[in-house]
N, C-alpha and C positions, 0 to 999 in steps of 0.2 A: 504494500500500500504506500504510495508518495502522500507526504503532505508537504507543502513550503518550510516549515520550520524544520525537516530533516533532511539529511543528502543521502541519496541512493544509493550512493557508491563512497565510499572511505576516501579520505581525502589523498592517503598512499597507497592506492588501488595499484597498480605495477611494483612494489615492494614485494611483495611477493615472489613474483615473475620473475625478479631479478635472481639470476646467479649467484654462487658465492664469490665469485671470481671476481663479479661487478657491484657487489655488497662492499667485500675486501678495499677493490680502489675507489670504492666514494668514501670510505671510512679515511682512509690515507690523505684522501684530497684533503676532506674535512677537518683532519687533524694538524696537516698542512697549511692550511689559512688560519686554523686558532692558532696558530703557532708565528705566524707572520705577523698577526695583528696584535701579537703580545707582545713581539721583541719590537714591530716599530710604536706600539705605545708608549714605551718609557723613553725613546729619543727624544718626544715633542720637547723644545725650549720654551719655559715660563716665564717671562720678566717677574722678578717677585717683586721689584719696585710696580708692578701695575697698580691703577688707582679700586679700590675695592667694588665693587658692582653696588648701584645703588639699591637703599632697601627701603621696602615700604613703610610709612609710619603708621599703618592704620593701625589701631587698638578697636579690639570687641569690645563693647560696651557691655559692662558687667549687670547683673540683675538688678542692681541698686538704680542704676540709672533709667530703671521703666516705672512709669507710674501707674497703679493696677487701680481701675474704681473701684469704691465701697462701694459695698452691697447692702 
């Protein structure tokens, strides 16, 4: 039975299909890019003179600051 709020079909429907051979090299790929995107994160250079990122001043106004009718 289809309804809109489910999918028919799994969203890694050929997961299966796939060999071990091409399981293997997308595992190696995949381990390859986390691995890339590790070692050039800590190159990035930070000025630590930068000026601080502005922040908001809003304050939530606390419960004292509502005024409730008597009843």
């Amino acid at each position: 039975m289809s309804d809109e709020r489910t999918q028919d079909e799994p969203l890694m429907s050929g997961a299966d299909e796939a060999t071990d051979e091409q399981k293997d090299a997308g595992r190696d790929r995949l381990a390859e890019a986390d691995a890339a995107f590790y070692d050039k994160r800590g190159t990035d250079s930070v000025d630590d003179d930068a000026e601080e990122p502005k922040r908001s001043s809003y304050v939530n106004p606390g419960s004292s600051d509502f005024t409730h009718p008597q009843t």
